[in-house]
N, C-alpha and C positions, 0 to 999 in steps of 0.2 A: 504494500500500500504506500509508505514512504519509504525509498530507497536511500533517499537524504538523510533519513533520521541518525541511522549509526553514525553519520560523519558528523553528527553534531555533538558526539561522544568527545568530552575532554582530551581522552588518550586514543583516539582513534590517528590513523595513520595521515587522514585528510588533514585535519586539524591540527596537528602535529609540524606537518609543512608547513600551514600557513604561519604559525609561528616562528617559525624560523626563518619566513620571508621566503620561502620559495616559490610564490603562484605571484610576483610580482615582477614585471620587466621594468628593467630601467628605461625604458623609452615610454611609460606612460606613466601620467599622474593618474594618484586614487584617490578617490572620496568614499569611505567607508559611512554608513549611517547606521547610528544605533539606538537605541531607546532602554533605559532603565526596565520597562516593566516588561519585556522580552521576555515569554514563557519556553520558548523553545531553544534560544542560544544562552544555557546561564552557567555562570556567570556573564551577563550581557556582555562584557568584557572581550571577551573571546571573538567576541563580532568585531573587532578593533584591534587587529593587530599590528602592528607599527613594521612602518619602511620607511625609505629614505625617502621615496614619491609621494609618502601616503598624508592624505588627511583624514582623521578619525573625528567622525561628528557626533554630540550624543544630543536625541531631540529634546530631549528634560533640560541641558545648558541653557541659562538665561532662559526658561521657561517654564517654573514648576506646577503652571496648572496642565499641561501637558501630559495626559493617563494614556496618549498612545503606547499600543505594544504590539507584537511582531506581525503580526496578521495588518495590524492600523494603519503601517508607516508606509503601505501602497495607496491608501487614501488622504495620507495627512497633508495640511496645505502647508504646513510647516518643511516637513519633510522634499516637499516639491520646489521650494523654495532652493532650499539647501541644493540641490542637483541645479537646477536653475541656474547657479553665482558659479558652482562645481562648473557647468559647460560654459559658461561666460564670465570667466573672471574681469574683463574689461570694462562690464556692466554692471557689479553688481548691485543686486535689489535688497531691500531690508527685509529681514526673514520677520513674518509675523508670530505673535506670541498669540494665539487664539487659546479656551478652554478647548481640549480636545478627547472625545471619548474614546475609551477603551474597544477592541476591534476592530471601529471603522473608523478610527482617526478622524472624521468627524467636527467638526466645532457643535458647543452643545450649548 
């Protein structure tokens, strides 16, 4: 049913790599997004592995009404924002702090 799920095992071999920076090229910049209340990557942390390219965002930063979680952050307009500045850094927009609900990211 989820093939993904073992990979999101701490000690799994997937997970493992990314910590040690291996699924990252140096020829691309990354924007990593994460959320505190992430039920399926935890510690949420893990969603946020550091490289030399990377930017680790987390949606709760500068915005603690924010109850997105993993499922949410494909509707959050916060989140959408963040990818937004991520593909145009030249432009960037002010990320909004909205109350945002849990699942569907949402403003509520």
């Amino acid at each position: 049913v989820c093939h993904a799920c073992f990979q999101l095992d701490p000690q799994s071999p997937f997970i493992r790599k990314v910590r040690a920076g291996g699924y990252y090229l140096t020829s691309v910049e990354y924007t990593n997004i994460a959320t505190r209340h992430d039920e399926l990557i935890v510690p949420y942390w893990l969603g946020l592995p550091p490289g030399r390219n990377t930017r680790n965002i987390v949606v709760q930063d500068g915005c603690p009404v924010d109850y997105t979680e993993h499922a949410g952050v494909a509707g959050s307009r916060r989140a959408a924002y963040f990818v937004l500045n991520a593909l145009d850094p030249q432009h960037p927009r002010p990320v909004p702090c909205d109350r945002a609900a849990p699942f569907t990211g949402a403003a509520f």
